[in-house]
C-alpha positions as a Markdown table, in Angstrom:
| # | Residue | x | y | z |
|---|---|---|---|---|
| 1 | Unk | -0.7 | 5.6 | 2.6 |
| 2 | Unk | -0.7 | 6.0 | -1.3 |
| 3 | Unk | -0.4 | 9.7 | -1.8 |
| 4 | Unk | 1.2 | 12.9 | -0.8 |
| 5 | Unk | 0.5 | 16.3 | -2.0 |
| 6 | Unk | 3.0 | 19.2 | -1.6 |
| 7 | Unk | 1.8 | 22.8 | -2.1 |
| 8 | Unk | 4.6 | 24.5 | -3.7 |
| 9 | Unk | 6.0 | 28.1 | -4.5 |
| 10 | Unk | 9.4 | 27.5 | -5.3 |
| 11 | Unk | 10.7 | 29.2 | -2.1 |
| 12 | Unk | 12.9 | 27.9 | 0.4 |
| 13 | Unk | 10.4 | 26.8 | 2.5 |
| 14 | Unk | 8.5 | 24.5 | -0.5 |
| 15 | Unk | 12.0 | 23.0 | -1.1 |
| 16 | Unk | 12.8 | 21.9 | 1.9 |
| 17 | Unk | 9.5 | 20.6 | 2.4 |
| 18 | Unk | 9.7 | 18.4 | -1.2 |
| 19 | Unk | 13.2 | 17.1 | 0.0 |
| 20 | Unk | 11.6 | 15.4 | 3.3 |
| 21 | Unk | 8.4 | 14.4 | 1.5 |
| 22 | Unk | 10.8 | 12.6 | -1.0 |
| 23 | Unk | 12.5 | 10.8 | 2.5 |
| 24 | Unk | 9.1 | 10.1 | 3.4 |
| 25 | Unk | 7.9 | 8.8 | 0.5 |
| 26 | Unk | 10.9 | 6.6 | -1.0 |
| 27 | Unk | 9.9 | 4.3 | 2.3 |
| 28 | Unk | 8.6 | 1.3 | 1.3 |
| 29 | Unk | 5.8 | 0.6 | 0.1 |
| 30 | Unk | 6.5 | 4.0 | -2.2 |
| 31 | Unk | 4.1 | 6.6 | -2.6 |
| 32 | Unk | 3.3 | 8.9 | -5.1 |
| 33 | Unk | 3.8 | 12.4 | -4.7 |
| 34 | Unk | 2.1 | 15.6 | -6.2 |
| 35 | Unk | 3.7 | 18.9 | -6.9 |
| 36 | Unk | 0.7 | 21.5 | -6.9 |
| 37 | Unk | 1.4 | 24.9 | -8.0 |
| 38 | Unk | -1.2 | 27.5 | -8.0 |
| 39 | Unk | -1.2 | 30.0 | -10.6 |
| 40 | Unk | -0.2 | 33.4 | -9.5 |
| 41 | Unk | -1.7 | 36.1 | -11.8 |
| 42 | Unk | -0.9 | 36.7 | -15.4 |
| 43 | Unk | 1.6 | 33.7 | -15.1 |
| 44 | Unk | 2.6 | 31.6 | -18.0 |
| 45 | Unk | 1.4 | 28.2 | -17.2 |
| 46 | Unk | 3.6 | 27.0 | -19.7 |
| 47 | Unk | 7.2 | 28.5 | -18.1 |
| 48 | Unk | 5.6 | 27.2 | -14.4 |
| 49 | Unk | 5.1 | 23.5 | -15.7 |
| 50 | Unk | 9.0 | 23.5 | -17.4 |
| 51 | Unk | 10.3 | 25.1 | -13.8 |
| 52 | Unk | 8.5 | 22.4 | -11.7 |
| 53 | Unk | 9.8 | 19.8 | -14.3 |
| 54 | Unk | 13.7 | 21.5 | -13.9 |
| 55 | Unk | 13.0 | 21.4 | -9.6 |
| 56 | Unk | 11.7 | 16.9 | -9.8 |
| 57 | Unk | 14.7 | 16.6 | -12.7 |
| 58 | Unk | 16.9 | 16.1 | -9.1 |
| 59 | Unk | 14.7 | 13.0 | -8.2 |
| 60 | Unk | 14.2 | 11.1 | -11.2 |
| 61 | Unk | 16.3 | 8.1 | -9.6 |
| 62 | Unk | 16.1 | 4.7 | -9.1 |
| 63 | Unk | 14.4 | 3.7 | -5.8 |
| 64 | Unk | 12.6 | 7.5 | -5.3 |
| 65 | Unk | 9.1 | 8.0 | -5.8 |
| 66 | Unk | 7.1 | 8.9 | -8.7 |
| 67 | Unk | 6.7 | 12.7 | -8.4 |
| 68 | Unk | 3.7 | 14.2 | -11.1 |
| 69 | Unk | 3.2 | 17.9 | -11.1 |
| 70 | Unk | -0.1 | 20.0 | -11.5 |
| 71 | Unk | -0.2 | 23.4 | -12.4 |
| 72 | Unk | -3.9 | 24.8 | -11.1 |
| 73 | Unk | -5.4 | 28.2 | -10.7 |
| 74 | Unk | -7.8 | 29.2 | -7.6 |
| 75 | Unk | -7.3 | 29.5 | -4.0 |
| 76 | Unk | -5.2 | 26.6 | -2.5 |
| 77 | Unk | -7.8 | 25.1 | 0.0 |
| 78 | Unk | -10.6 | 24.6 | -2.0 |
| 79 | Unk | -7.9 | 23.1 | -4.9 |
| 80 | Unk | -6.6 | 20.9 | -2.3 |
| 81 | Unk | -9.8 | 19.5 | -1.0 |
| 82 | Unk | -10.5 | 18.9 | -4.8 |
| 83 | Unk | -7.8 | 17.0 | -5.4 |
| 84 | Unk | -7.8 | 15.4 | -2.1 |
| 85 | Unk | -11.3 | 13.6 | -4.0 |
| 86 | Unk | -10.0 | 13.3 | -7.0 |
| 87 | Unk | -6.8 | 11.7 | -6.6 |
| 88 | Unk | -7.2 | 10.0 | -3.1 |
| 89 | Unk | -4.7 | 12.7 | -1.5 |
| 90 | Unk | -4.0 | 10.8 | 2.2 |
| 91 | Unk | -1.4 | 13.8 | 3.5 |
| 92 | Unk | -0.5 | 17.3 | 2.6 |
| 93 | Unk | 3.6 | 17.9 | 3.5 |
| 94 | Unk | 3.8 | 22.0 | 3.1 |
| 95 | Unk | 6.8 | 24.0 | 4.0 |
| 96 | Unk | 6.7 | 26.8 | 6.3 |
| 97 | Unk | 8.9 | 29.5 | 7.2 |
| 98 | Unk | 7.2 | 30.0 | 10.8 |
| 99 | Unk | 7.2 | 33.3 | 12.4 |
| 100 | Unk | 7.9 | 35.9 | 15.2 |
| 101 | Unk | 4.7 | 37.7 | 15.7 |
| 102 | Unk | 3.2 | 38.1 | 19.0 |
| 103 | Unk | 1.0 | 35.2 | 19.6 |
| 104 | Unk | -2.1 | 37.5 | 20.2 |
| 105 | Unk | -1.7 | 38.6 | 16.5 |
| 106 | Unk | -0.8 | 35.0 | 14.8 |
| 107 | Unk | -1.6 | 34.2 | 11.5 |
| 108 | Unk | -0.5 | 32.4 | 8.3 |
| 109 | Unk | -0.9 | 30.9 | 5.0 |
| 110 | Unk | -0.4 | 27.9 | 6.4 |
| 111 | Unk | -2.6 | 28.1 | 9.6 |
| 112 | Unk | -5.2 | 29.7 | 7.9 |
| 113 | Unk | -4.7 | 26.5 | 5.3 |
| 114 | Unk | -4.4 | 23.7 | 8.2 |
| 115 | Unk | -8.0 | 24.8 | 9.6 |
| 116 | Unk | -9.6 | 24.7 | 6.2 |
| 117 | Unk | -8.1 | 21.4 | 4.9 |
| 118 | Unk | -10.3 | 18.5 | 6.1 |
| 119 | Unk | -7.6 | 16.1 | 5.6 |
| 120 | Unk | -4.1 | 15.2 | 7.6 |
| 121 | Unk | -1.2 | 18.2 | 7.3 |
| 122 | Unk | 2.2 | 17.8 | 7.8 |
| 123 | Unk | 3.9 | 21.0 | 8.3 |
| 124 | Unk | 7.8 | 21.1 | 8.1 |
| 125 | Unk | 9.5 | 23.9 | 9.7 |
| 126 | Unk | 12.6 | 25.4 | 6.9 |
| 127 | Unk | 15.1 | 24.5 | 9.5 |
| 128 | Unk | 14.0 | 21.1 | 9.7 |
| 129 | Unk | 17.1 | 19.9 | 7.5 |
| 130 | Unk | 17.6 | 16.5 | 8.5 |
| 131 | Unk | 15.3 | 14.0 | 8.2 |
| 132 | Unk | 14.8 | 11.3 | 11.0 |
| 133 | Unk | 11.7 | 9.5 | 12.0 |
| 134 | Unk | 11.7 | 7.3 | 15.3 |
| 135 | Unk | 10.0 | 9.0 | 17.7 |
| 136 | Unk | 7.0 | 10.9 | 17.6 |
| 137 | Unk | 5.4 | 13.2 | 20.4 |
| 138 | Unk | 1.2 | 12.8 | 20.4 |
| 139 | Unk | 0.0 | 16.0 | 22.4 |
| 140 | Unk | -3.5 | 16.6 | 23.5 |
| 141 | Unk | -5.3 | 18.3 | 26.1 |
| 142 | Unk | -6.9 | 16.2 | 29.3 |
| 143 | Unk | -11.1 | 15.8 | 27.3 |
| 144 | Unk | -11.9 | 12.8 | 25.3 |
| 145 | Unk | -11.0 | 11.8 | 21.7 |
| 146 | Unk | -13.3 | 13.1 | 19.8 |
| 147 | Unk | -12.8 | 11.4 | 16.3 |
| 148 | Unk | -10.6 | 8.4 | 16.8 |
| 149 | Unk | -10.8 | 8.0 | 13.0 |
| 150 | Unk | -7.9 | 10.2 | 12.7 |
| 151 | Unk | -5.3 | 8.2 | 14.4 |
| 152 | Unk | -4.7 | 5.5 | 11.8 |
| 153 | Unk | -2.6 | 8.6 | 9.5 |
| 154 | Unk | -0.6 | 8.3 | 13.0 |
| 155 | Unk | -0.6 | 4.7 | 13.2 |
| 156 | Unk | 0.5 | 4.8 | 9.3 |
| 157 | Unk | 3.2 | 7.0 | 9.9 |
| 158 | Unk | 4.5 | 5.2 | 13.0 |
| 159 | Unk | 4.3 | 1.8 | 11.2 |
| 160 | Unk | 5.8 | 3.3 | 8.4 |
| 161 | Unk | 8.9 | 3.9 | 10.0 |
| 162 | Unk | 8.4 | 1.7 | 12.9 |
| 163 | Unk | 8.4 | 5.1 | 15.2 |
| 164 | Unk | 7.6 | 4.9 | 19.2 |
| 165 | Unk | 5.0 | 7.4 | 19.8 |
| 166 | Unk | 4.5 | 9.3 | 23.1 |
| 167 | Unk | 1.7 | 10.5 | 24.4 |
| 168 | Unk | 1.3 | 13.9 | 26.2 |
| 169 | Unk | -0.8 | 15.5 | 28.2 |
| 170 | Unk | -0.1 | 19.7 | 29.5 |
| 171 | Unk | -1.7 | 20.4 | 32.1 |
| 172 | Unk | -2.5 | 23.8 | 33.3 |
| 173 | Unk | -1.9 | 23.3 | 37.1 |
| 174 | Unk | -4.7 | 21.2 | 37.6 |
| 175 | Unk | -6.2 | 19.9 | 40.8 |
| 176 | Unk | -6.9 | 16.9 | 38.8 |
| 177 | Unk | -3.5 | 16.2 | 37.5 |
| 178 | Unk | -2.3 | 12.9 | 36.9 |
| 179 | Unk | -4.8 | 10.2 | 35.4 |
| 180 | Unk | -8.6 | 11.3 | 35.0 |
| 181 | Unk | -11.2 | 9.1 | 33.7 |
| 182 | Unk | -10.7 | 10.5 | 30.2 |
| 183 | Unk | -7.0 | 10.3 | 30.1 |
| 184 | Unk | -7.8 | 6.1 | 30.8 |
| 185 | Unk | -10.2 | 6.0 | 27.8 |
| 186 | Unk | -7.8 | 8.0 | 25.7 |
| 187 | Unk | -4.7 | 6.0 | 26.8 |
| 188 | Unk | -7.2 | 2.4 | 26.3 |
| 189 | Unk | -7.7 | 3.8 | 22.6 |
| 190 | Unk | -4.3 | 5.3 | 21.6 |
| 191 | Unk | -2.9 | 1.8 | 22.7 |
| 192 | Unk | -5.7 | 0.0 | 20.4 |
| 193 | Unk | -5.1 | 2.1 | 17.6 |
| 194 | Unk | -1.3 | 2.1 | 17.3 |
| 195 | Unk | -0.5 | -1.2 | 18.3 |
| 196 | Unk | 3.3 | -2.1 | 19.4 |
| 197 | Unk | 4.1 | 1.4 | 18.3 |
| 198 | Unk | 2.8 | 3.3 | 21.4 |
| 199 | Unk | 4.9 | 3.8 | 24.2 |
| 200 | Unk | 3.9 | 6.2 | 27.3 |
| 201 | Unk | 1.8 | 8.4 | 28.6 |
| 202 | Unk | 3.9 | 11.6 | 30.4 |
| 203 | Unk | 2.6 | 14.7 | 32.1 |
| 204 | Unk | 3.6 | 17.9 | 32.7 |
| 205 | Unk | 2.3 | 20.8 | 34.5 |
| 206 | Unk | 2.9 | 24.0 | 33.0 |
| 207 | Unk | 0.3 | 27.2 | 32.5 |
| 208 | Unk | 1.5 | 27.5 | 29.0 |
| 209 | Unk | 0.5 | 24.7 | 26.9 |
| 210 | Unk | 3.1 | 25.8 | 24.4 |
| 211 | Unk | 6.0 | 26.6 | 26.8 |
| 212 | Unk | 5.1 | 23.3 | 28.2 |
| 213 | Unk | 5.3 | 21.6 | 24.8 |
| 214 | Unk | 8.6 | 23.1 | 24.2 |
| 215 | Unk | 9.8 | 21.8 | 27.2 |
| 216 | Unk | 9.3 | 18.1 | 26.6 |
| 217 | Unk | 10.8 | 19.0 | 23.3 |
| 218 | Unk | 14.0 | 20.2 | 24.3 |
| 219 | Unk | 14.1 | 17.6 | 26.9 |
| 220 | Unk | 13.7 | 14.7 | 24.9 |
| 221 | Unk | 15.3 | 13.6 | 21.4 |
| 222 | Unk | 11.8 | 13.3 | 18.9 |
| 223 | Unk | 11.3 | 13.8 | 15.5 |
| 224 | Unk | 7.9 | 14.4 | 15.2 |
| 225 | Unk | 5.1 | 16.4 | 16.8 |
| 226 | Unk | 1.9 | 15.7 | 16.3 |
| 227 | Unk | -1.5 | 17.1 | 17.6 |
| 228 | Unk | -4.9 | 16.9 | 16.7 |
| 229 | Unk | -6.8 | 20.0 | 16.9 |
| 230 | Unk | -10.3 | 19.0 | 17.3 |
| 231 | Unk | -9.5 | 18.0 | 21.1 |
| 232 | Unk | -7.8 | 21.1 | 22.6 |
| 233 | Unk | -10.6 | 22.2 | 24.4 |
| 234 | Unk | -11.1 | 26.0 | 26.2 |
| 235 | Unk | -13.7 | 26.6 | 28.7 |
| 236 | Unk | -15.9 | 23.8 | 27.1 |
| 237 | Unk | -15.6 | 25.2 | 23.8 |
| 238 | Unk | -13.4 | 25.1 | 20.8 |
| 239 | Unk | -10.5 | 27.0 | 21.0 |
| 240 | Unk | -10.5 | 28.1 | 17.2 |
| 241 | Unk | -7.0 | 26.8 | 16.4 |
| 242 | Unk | -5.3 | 28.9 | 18.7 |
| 243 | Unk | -2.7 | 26.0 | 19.9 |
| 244 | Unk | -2.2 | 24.8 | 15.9 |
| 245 | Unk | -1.5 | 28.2 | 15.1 |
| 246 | Unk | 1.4 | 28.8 | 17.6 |
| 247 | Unk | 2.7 | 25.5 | 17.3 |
| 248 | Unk | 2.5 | 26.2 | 13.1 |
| 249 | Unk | 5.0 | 29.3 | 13.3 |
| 250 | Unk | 7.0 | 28.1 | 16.1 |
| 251 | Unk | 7.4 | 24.6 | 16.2 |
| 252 | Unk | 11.2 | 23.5 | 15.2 |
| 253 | Unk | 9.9 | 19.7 | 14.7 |
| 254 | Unk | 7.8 | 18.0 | 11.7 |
| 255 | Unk | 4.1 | 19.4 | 12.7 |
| 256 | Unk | 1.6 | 16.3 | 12.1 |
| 257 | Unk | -1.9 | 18.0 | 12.3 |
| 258 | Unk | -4.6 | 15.2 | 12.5 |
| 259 | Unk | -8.0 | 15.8 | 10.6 |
């Protein structure tokens, strides 16, 4: 891992988000992070560059990462993916502030973001304060990887900081609880792919794949959630981001969405 972009608006949310990507990234070996700011309307690109040059002032020390900023105009997906090309972007971090809507109505910035980006997203939650990286929940539903490609961000991040990761499977009361031929296939390639850094498989039962998500959560000290979307599965057929978008605005952990 070389590069990190942040998507950033100044608020709370962005600045918290910068202050763990700068934990992240200090790590060695250091990577080089990108401030983007998109142009709101009739702004003075000028007075945007000297504020994001003011907010990185705080992090020109020795040992921290290079941090460049780019001032662009358009909507922030297709800038991303652009960039993503042009400068070898391996990881998006972006801020959220989450949300109490009713699930039925869900949406965000950053949801809507997460399913256009065809890269990795980290999303950090503004109460995420702390930063700590040792143990990392991998959640997925009970079907077959589909892209295994995507697991070496998670094997980067795991080596990284030499995090355990645990695997988890919700299961909505299944008959067929417990191992299944694809939960053996999965478990044979999650153990390939992340080396000495995997460390179990658990189940849970639970109707809610959310509530039962939160569960292990609050039942277990991790740092780190991560899930990747392509594999949660509803009736056969994609479920349209419906689990990343409740786990966007209401997970309290580090959101590591695998693309």
């Amino acid at each position: 891992m070389k590069t990190v972009l942040i998507p950033f608006d100044f608020s709370k949310a962005s600045l918290n988000a910068l202050k763990y990507a700068v934990e992240f990234a200090k790590q060695k070996p250091i990577v080089t992070v990108y401030l983007l700011r998109i142009l709101p309307e009739n702004a003075n690109e000028a007075e945007v560059k000297a504020k994001l040059d003011e907010v990185i002032a705080d992090y020109n020390k020795p040992g921290f990462p290079e941090i460049k900023t780019l001032v662009k105009q358009g909507e922030t997906a297709p800038v991303i993916i652009e960039l993503r090309d042009e400068l070898n972007i391996d990881l998006v971090i972006i801020g959220t502030r989450g949300s109490k809507v009713k699930r039925e109505d869900m949406t965000s910035n950053t949801s809507k973001f997460i399913q256009q980006a065809d890269l990795p997203v980290l999303v950090i939650p503004e109460n995420s304060k702390y930063f700590s990286l040792k143990t990392i929940i991998l959640t997925m539903g009970k079907e077959k990887i589909a892209d295994r490609n995507v697991l070496f961000t998670l094997l980067d991040v795991a080596r990284r900081f030499k995090a355990k990761v645990h695997l988890l499977t919700v299961d909505k009361g299944s008959k067929l609880m417990g191992y299944s031929e694809y939960d053996e296939i999965n478990e044979r390639t999650i153990e390939y792919f992340l080396e000495d850094f995997y460390s179990h498989h658990a189940y849970l039962e639970n109707e809610d794949i959310e509530e039962g998500i939160k569960q292990y959560l609050e039942s277990h000290n991790i740092d780190m959630l991560a899930i990747m979307p392509k594999t949660h599965l509803e009736n056969g057929k994609a479920s349209k981001g419906k689990l990343t978008n409740i786990l966007t605005l209401h997970s309290d952990k580090p959101l590591l969405v695998l693309d």
